[in-house]
ROZA-827285 format. One record per atom (N, C-alpha, C): z, y, x. Coordinates in steps of 0.05 Angstrom, whole numbers, plus 5000, padded with zeros to 4 digits. Atoms other than C-alpha are relative to their C-alpha. Layout:
// ROZA-827285
ZYX;...
END
This chain:
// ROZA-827285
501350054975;246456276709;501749825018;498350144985;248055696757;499250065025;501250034975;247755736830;501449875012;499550324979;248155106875;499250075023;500550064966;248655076947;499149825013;500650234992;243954616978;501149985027;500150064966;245254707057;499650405011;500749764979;245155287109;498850314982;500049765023;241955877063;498149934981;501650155018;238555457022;501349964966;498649995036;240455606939;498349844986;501550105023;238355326876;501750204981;499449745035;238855936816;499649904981;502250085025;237855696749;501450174988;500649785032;237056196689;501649824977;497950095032;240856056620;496949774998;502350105016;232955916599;499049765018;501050194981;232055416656;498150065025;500949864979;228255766711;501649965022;499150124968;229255486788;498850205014;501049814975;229155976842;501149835018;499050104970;230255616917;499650255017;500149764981;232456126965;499549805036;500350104971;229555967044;501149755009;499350284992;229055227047;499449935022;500050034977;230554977108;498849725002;500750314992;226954347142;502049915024;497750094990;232153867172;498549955033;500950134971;231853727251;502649945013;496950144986;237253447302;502250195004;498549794989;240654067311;501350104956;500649865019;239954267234;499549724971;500450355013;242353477193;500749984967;499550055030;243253717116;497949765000;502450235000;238953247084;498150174980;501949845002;232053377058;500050074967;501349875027;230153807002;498349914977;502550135033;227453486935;500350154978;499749825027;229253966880;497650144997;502749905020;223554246838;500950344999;500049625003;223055026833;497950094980;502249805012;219555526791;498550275027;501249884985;219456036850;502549975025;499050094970;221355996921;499750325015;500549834985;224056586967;499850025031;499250124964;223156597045;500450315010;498249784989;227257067087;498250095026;502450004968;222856987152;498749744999;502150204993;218356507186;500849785017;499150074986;223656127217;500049694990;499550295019;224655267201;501449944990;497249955023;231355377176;499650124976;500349755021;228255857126;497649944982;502549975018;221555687104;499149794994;501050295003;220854947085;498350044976;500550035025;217055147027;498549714987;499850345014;213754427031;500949854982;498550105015;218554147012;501250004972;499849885022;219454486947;498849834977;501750235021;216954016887;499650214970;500649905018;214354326832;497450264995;502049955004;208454716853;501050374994;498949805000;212555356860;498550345008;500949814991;210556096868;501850085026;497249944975;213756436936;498950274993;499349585004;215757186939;501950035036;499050044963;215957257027;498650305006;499949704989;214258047028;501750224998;498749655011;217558687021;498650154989;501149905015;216659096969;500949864967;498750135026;216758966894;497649764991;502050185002;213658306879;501149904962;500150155031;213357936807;499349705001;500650274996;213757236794;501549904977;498350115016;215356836733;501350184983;498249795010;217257426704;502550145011;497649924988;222357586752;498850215027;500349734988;221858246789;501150005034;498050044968;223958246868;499050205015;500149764989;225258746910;500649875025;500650134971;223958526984;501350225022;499349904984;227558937031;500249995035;500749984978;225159067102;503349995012;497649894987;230658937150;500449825039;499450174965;232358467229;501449884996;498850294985;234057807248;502050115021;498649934987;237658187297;500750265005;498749635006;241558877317;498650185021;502049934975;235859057372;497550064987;502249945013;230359287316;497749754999;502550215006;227558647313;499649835026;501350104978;225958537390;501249725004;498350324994;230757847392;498149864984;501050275014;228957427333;497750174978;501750005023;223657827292;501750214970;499249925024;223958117221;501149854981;499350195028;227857897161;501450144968;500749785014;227158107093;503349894972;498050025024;232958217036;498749994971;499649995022;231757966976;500750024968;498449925020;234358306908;498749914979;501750065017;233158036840;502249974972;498849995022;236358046771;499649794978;499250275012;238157396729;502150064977;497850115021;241157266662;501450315001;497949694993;243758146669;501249955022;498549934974;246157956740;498449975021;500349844967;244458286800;500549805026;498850134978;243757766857;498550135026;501849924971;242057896934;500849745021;499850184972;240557416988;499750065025;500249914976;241157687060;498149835011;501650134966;237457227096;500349945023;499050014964;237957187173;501250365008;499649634994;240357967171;501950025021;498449904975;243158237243;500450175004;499649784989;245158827236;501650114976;499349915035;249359337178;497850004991;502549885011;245059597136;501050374996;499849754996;243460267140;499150234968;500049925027;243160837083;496549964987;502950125011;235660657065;499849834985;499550255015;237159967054;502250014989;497849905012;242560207022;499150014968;500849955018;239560486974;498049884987;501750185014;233660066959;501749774987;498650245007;238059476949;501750084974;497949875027;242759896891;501449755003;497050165012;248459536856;499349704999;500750364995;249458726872;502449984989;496850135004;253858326839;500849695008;499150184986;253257696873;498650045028;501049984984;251457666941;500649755016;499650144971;250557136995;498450075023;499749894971;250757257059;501149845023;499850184970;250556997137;502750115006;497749874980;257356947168;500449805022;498550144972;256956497224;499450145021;502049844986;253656987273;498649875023;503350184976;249656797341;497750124992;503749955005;242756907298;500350124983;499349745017;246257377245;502550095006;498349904991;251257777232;502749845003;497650214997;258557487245;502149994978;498049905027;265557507201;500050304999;498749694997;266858187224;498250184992;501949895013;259558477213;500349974970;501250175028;258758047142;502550204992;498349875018;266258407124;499150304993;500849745013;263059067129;496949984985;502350065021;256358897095;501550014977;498850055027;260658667042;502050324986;498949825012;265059307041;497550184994;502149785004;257659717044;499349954967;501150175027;255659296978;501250014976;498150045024;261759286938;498449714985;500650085026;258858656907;502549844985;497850175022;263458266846;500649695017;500350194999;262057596876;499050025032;502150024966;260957366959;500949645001;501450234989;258156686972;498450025038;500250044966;259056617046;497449765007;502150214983;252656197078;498649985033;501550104974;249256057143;502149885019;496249984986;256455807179;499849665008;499250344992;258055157218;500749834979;498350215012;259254567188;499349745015;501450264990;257953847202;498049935008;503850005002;250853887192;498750165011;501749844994;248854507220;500850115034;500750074964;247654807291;504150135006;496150024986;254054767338;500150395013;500049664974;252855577370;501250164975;499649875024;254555767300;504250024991;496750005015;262456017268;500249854982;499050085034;265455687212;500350174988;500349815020;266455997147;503350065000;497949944987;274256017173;500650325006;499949734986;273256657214;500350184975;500749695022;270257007151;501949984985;498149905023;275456867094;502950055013;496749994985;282256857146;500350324990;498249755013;286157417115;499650124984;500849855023;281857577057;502149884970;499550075019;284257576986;498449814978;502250065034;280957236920;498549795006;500950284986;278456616963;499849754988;498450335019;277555996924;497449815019;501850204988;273655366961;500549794977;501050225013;270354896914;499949835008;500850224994;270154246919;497949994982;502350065017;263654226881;497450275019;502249884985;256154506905;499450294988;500549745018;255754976840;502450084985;498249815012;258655516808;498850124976;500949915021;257155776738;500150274992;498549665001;257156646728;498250034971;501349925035;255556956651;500750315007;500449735007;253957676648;502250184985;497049875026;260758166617;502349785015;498250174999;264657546655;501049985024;499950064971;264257716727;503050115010;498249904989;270457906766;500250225001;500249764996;272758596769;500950045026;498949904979;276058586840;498349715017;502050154977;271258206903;501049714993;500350244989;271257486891;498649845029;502050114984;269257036953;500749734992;499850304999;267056276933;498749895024;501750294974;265655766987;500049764984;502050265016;260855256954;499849775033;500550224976;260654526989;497149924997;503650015001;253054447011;499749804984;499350275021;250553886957;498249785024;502850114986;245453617013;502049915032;
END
């Protein structure tokens, strides 16, 4: 399984067998200057209803989307949608936003989404065992370093792919991805967009990669 970082929380998954998942493609605006989305998908996930999140337009290939909670099917691939907030106020700030979970190649991935808040033992437990996970750490419109470090300790997952986080391209109210890895261990920053993980091969102690957006 490969996963590429296009921009802001915008993935590209591919399967051994070739299967494209795009996680919450964002549409570009002045505030928000990756560049635009042309990659082809098999299925497309959206986190909320936000324009950072739901470009599904843009998507080329005539894609299925999986944008509820609950257990959806697509492509053969199973997803477990988890009810959860854009923010730590039950929603009343920015709305609902939904987690994710889905299993690839024998690995366990989860995509947070815009999530503002921990998670609590519910989503706890719906979500079970992850072994990669990305996740918001710039905060403002999610959670921040310090939230995202305890998500990550709630999760235990093998693998953390830090996303939603300042950079060049994206909005200025936002942290860098700085805050979140300063004093962690197992840290590696790629100079490349993707990363390659095989099932029996994953890390036994928390990796965190920081992927360079390819967009």
């Amino acid at each position: 399984m490969k996963i590429k970082c296009l921009g802001h929380a915008a993935f590209v998954i591919t399967s051994d067998a070739g299967l494209k998942i795009i996680t919450d493609p964002y549409e570009p605006s002045p505030t928000l200057t990756y560049g635009e989305i042309t990659e082809s998908a098999d299925i497309v996930t959206v986190s909320h209803g936000h324009t950072d999140h739901c470009n599904v337009a843009a998507v080329r290939g005539n894609p299925e989307v999986v944008r509820r909670t609950g257990k959806s099917a697509a492509k053969g691939i199973e997803f477990n949608g988890v009810a959860s907030y854009h923010d730590d106020a039950g929603g009343t700030m920015r709305g609902n936003n939904i987690i994710f979970c889905f299993e690839l190649d024998g690995i366990k991935v989860c995509h947070l989404g815009d999530l503002g808040h921990l998670l609590d033992d519910k989503q706890l437990a719906e979500m079970g065992s992850v072994d990669i996970l990305l996740i918001p750490v710039g905060g403002f419109f999610t959670i921040d370093a310090r939230a995202a470090t305890q998500v990550c300790d709630q999760l235990k997952p093998k693998v953390i792919i830090p996303m939603h986080y300042r950079t060049e391209k994206s909005f200025p109210d936002i942290a860098g991805v700085d805050e979140f890895i300063k004093g962690k261990n197992n840290v590696t920053r790629q100079d490349s967009s993707e990363v390659e993980f095989k099932a029996g091969e994953l890390p036994t102690t928390a990796q965190i990669i920081v992927l360079k957006p390819a967009l």
